[in-house]
Each structure stands twice: as C-alpha cells, then as structure tokens.
N, C-alpha and C positions, 0 to 999 in steps of 0.2 A: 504494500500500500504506500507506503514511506519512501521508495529507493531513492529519490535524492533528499535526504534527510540524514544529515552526516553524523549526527549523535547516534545513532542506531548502530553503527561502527564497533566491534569490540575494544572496550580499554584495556587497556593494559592496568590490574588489579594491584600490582606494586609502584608503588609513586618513589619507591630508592631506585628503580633502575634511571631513573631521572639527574640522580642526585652527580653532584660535579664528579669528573675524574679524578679517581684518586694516582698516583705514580708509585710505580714499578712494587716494592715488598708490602704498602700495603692492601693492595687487592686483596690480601690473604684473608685482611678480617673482615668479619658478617655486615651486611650497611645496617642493620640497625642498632650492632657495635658501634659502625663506626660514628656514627650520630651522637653517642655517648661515652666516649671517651675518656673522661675523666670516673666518669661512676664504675665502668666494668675493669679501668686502672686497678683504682682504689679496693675496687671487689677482686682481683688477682692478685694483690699484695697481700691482703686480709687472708685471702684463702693459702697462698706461700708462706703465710707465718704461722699460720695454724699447721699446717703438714710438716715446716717444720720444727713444731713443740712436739709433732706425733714421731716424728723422727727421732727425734731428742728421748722419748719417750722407750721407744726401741733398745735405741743403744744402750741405755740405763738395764732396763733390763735384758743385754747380749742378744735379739733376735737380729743380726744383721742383716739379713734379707731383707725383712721388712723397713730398717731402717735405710736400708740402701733406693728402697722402692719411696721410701718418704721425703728423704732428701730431693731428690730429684726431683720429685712431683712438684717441691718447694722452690726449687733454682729456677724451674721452669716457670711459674705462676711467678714469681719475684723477676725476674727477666722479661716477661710477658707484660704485665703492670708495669711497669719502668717503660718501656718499650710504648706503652699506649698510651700512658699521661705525656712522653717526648714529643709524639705526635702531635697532642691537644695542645702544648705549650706553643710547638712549633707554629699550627693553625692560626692560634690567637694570636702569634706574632705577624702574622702575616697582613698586607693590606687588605680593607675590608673591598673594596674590588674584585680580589680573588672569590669572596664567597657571596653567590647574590642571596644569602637569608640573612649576610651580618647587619650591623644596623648604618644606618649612612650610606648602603650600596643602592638607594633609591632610583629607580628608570624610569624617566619621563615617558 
C-alpha cells in the first residue's frame, strides 16, 4: 500500500553500530562498554583486587593451582581496568569536535 513511504524501510535495531570509529586495539571492546568506560574500568579493578585477596587467600593456605588461576584472573582485570579508564582519560582529552555527543560540538 505504502511502497514509497520510506519509514516502512527496516532499521537497523542497534543505534552503536552508529557510534564514531573507534582505532585499531580498541574495537576489541563491547560498544556498550565502550560508552562507559570509566564505570566497567573501575568494575575490572574492583573485580582484580578481589581475585587477588582470593589468590592471597590460596597461597596462605599452599593450594597453588588455585592461587596460580587467581592471580592471573587479577593481573588480567587490573590490566584491563587501567587499560579502559586510559582510554576514557585519553577521550576527554580530546577536542570536543572529535565526539558529536560532547557538549559544544553543536551543528547548525
């Protein structure tokens, strides 16, 4: 009934395939990580210091397996976290130009 009636069109149901390019290592992480940056930082440091108190916990009492698997789970999440707040710091430094949702990148 409609055919030229351009809304009727399938959208595309995710609005982050939208969002600006990100470069080169971090495509790795999720867009709606990457949107929140600072929060899933902060929640991968929290989570690397808890695994490693569970590590700590291991080696107290001699199961090194376990402590070996805890540690690392920790390096990793504490590396991770670091690695995403860098990100978020680096963005904010950035010109608001670069990002069209920062505030001041206003288009006539």
């Amino acid at each position: 009934m409609s055919a030229s009636n351009d809304s009727t069109a399938a959208k595309d149901p995710r609005g982050w395939r939208t969002s600006p390019p990100r470069p080169g290592m971090q495509r790795l992480i999720a867009p709606w990580e990457y949107h929140h940056l600072r929060v899933f930082g902060g929640t991968r440091i929290a989570g690397g210091g808890i695994a490693a108190a569970a590590g700590v916990v291991c080696l107290r009492y001699r199961v090194y397996g376990w402590a070996a698997f805890f540690l690392t789970l920790a390096a990793l999440n504490l590396a991770g976290g670091y690695w995403y707040i860098t990100i978020a710091r680096s963005a904010s430094a950035r010109p608001s130009a670069w990002r069209a949702d920062a505030p001041g990148s206003h288009t006539s």
